[in-house]
N, C-alpha and C positions, 0 to 999 in steps of 0.2 A: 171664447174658445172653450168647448167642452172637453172634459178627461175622456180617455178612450174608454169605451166597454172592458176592454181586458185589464186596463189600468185596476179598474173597478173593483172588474171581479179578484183579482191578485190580492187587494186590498182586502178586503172583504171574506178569503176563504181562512177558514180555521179548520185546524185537524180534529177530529171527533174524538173525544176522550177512551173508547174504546179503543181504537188505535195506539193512543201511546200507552193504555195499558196493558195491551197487548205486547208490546215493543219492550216494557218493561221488565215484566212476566218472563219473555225469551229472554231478554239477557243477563236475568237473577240464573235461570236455567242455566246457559251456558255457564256463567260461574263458577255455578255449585258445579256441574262437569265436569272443568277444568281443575278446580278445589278438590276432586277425589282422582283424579288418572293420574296430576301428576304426580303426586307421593306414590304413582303405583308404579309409573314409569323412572323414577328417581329409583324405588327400589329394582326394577328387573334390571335399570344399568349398573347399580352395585352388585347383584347377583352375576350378571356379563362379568365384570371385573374379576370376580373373583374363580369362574366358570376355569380357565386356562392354571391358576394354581390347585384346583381342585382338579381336575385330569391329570394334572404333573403327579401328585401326590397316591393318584390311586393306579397311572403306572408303574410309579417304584412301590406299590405295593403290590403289584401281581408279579413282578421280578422278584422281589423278596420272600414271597409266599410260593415260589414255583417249585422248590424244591418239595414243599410239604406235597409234591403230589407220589413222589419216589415213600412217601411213609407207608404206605400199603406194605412196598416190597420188603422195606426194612422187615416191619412186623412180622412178616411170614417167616423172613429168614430166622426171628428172631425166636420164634416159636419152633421151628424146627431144632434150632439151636438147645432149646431149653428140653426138649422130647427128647434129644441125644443126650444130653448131660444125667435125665430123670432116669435114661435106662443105664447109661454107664453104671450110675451109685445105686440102680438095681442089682447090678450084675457084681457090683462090687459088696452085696451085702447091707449099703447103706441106706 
């Protein structure tokens, strides 16, 4: 009894070195990929993390900075203030 042809050829077939070099090649690629995004994605989900305390922090700072927008007024009054005082101590000789 003879082996079948397909037997044969099953036997008989090898991969061409070019191909697993190929195959090789891509999955050093991938690697090295994989080797640089994920320190990049490790760091934007520490950034995320921290994303929600840094909004908190620069809300209570626009509530605490809000009054400084009333300093204009101050100043004004403050100046006028000091124009009444300059002619008082005119008028008083001083």
């Amino acid at each position: 009894m003879e082996p079948h042809g397909l037997v044969l050829a099953a036997a008989d077939s090898t991969v061409p070195a070019g191909w697993v070099a190929g195959y090789v090649i891509g999955i050093i690629i991938v690697l090295v990929v994989v080797a640089l995004v994920v320190p990049i994605l490790v760091l934007a989900r520490q950034i995320g993390d921290e994303a929600p305390k840094i909004n908190d922090a620069l809300t209570e700072a626009v509530s605490n900075t809000a009054p400084l927008g009333a300093l204009r007024t101050t100043i004004e009054h403050a100046t006028i203030i000091i124009g009444g005082l300059q002619r008082g101590r005119a008028r008083l000789g001083g």
